[in-house]
C-alpha positions in Angstrom: 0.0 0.0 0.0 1.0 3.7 -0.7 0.6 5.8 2.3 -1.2 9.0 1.5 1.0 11.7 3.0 -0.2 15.2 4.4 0.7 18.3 3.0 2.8 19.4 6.3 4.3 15.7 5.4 4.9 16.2 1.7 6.7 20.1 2.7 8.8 18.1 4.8 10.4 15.5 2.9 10.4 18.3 -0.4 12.4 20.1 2.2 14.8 17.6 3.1 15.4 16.5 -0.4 16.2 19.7 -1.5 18.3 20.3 1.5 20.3 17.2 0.9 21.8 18.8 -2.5 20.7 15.8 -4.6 17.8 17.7 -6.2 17.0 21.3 -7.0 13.0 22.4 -6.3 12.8 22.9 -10.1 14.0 19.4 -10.8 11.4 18.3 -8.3 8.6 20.4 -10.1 9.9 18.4 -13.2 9.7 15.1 -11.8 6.1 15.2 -10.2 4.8 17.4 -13.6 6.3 14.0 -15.2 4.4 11.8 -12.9 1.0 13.4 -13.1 1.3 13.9 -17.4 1.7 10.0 -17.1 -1.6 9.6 -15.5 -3.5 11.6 -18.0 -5.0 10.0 -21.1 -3.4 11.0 -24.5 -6.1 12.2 -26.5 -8.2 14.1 -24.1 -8.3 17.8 -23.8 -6.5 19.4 -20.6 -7.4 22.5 -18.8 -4.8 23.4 -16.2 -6.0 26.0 -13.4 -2.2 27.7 -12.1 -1.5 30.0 -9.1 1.4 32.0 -9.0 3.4 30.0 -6.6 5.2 26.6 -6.6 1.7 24.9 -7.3 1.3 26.8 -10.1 5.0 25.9 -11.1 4.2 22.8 -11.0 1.3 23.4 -12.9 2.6 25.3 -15.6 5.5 21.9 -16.0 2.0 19.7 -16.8 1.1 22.0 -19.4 4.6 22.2 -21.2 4.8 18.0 -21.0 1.5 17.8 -22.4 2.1 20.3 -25.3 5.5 18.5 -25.5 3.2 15.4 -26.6 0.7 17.0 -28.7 -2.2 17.1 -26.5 -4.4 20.0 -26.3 -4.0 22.3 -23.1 -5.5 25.5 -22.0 -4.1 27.0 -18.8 -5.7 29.2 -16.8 -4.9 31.4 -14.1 -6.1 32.3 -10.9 -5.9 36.2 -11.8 -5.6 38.1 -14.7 -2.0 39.2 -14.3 -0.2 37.4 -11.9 2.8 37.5 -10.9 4.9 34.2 -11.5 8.3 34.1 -9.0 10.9 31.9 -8.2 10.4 28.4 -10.2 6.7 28.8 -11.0 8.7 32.0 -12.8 10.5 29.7 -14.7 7.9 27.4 -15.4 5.9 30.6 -16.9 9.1 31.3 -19.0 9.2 27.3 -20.4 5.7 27.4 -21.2 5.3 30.6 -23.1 8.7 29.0 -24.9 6.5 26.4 -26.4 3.7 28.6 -27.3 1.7 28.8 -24.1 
């Protein structure tokens, strides 16, 4: 069985990955936008609802994986200008690379 893990939980063990040097937050945001694009059916359209924090980063990564494989995806944000930092910032930056 897979234990469902808390949000607090989740923070934690982000935390001491990215405190252990092996992984960056970004390369996390990578590897979980990886996971999720995985579960979703190829074919289908996608409509991605991003914040402007590490959520929305996160977000954002589905989008650009999904574009990277041809499937249709809309995203839309949480207010009309927001105001992407840190690597949701980049993750706003990769996905208006690819058209977004």
């Amino acid at each position: 069985m897979i234990p469902i893990l808390t949000a607090e939980e989740m923070r934690t063990l982000e935390g001491l990955a990215i405190e252990s040097g092996r992984v960056t937050s970004l390369e996390l945001q990578e590897i979980s936008a990886k996971g999720a694009v995985a579960l979703i059916p190829e074919g289908v359209r996608v409509d991605i609802v991003a914040g402007p924090g590490n959520n929305g980063g996160d977000a954002l990564a589905v989008a650009r994986l999904l574009n990277d494989r041809w499937q249709e995806v809309r995203v839309w944000s949480l207010s009309p200008d927001p105001e992407w930092t840190g690597d949701a910032g980049i993750q706003h930056q990769q996905w208006l690379a690819v058209g977004g």
